[in-house]
C-alpha positions in Angstrom: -15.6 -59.5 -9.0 -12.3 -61.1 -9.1 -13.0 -65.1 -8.8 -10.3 -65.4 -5.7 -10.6 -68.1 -3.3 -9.0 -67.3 0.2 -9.0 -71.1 2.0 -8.4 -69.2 5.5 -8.5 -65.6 5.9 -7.0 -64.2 9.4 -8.7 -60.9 10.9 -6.4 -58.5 12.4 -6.5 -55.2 14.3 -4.8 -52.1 13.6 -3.3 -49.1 15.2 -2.1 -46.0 14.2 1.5 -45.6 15.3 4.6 -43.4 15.4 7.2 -45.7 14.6 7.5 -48.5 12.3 8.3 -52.6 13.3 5.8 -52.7 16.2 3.6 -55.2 14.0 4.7 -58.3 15.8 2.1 -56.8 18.8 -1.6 -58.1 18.2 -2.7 -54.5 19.1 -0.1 -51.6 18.4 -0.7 -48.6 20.5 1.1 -45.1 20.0 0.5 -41.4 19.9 -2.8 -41.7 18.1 -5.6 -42.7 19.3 -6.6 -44.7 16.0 -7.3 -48.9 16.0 -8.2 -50.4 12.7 -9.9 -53.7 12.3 -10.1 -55.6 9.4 -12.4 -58.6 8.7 -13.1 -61.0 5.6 -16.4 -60.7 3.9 -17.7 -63.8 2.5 -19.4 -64.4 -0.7 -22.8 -66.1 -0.8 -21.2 -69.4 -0.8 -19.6 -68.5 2.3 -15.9 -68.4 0.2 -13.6 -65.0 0.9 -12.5 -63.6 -2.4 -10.4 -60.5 -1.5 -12.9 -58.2 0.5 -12.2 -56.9 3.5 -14.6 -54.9 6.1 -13.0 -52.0 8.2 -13.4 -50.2 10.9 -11.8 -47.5 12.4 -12.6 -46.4 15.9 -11.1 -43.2 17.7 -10.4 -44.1 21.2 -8.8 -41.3 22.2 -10.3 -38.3 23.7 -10.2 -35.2 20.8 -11.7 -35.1 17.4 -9.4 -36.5 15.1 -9.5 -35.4 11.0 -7.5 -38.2 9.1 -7.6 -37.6 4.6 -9.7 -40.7 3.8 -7.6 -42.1 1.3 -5.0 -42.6 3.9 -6.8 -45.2 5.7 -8.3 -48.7 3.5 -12.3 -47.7 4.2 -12.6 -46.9 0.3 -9.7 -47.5 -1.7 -6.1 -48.8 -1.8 -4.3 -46.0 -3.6 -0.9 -45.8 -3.6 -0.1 -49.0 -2.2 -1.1 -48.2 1.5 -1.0 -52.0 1.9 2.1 -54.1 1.8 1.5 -57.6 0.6 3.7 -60.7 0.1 3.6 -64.3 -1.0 5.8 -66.9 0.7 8.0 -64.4 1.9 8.0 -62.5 -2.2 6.4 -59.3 -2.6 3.7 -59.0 -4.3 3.0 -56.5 -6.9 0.7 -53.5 -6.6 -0.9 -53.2 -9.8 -3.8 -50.5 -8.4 -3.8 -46.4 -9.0 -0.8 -44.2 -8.1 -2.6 -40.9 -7.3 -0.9 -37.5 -6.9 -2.4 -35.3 -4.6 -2.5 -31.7 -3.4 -3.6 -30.4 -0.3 -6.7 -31.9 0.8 -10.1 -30.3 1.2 -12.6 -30.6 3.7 -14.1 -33.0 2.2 -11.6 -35.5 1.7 -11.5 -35.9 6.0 -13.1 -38.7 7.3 -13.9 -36.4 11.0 -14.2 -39.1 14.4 -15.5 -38.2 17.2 -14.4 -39.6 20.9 -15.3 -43.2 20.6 -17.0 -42.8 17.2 -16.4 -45.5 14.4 -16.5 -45.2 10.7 -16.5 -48.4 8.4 -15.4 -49.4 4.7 -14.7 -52.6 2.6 -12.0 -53.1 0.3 -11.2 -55.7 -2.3 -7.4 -56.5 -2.0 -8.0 -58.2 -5.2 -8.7 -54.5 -7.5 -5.2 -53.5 -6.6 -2.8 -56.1 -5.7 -1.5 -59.2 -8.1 -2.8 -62.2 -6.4 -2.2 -64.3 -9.5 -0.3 -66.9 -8.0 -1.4 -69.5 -5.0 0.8 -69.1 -1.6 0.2 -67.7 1.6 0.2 -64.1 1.5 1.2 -61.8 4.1 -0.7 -58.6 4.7 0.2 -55.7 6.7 -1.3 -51.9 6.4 1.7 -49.1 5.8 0.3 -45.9 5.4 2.1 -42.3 6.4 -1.3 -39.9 7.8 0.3 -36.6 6.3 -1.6 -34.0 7.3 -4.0 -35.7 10.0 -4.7 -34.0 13.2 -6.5 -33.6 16.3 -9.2 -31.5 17.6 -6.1 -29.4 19.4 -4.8 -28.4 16.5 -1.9 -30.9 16.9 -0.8 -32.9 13.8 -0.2 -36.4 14.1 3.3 -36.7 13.9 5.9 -39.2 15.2 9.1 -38.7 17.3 11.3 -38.1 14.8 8.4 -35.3 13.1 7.5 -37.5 10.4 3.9 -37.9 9.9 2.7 -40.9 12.1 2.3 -44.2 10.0 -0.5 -46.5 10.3 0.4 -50.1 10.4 -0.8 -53.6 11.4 -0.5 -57.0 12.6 0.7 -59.0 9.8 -3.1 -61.0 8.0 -1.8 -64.2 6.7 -3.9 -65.7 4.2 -3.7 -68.7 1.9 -5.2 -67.6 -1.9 -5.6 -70.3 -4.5 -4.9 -68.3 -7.8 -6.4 -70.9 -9.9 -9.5 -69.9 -8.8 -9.0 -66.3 -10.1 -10.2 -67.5 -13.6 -9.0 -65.4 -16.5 -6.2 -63.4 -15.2 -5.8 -59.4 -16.1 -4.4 -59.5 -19.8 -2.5 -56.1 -21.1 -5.2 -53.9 -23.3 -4.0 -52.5 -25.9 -5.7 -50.0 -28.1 -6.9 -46.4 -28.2 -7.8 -46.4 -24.6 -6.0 -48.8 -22.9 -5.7 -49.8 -19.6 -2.5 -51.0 -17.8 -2.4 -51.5 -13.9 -4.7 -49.0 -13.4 -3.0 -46.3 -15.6 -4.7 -44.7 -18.6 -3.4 -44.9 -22.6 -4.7 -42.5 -25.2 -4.1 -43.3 -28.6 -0.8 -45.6 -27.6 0.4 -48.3 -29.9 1.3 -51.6 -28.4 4.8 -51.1 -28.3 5.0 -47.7 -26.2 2.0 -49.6 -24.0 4.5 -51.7 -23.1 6.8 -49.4 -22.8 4.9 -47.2 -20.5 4.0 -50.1 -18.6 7.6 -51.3 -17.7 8.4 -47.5 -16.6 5.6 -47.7 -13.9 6.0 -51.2 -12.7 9.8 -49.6 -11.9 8.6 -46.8 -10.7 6.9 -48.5 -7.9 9.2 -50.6 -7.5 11.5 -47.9 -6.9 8.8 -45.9 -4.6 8.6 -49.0 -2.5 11.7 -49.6 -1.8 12.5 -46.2 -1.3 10.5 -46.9 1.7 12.1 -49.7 3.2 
């Protein structure tokens, strides 16, 4: 657990929308019948340190099948999160995951009126170093979700629909993080989530600057 101090955490709710910029809504309704609500999750001293209870609740009135990485009820692959500090964005230093056509089991399957939950530390994959208020908003494109119809999710344009949020405002204290990630080097090093076999230091780094613009690139590819 990463020692992160949030002095005021704000919960927000989420929907599942078509278009992107509705966030400044405190409940964003669209095609999809999804909401999303996030929550802090204290500590047993009663501090928030970067976890984050969700729920997701289909409102609508079909079965909906959404790939569970594409929602933040497990994990925060690929950056489905957008986070900035004072304005700054904020690096994602978690897994970028290539994936092929998902299975069965990679669906998380709601019913009409049926919620799922999940909890995710924002701390395991974004840099949260640095004391400021941080911004948080879901972005998240539900490729290959669908309803019970048969219908994919899709926005006006055809796009996949994109899942985003009311902006979470939060004020960390990065002092409290303690020791701060350091760059491993070695046989089997580890750098922002990203594997090294048998690298010396120098192509670690190397690597390592590749990937950090990489998603630099990705992201703003994006906006």
């Amino acid at each position: 657990m990463k020692n992160v101090f949030l002095a005021s955490f704000a919960a927000g709710t989420l929907a599942v929308v078509g278009v992107l910029g509705s966030a400044q809504a405190q409940s964003v309704r669209g095609p999809v019948p999804l909401t999303i609500e996030l929550a802090p999750v204290a500590d047993q001293a009663g501090r928030h340190q970067g976890k984050i209870a969700v729920t997701v609740t289909n409102n609508g009135s079909q079965i909906a099948r959404v790939p569970t990485y594409q929602l933040p009820l497990k994990s925060l692959d690929n950056g489905i999160l957008d986070v900035s500090r004072d304005g700054t964005p904020v690096n994602y230093t978690g897994r970028l995951v290539k994936r092929g056509l998902p299975k069965a089991a990679d669906f998380t399957i709601l019913k009409p009126g049926q919620s799922v939950q999940g909890e995710v530390d924002l701390a395991g994959a974004y840099d949260l170093s640095t004391s400021g208020n941080y911004t948080i908003q879901v972005r998240s494109s539900l490729q290959y979700a669908s309803l019970s119809d048969g219908s994919l999710m899709k926005a006006a344009n055809g796009e996949p629909a994109v899942a985003t949020s009311t902006p979470l405002t939060v004020w960390l204290d990065g002092a409290r993080r303690g020791v701060q990630r350091q760059l491993a080097v070695g046989p089997t090093a580890v750098v922002n989530g990203i594997n090294y076999l048998n690298c010396s230091t120098t192509r670690t780094n190397q690597a390592a600057s590749a990937v950090t613009a990489a998603r630099n690139y990705s992201q703003n590819a994006r906006t």
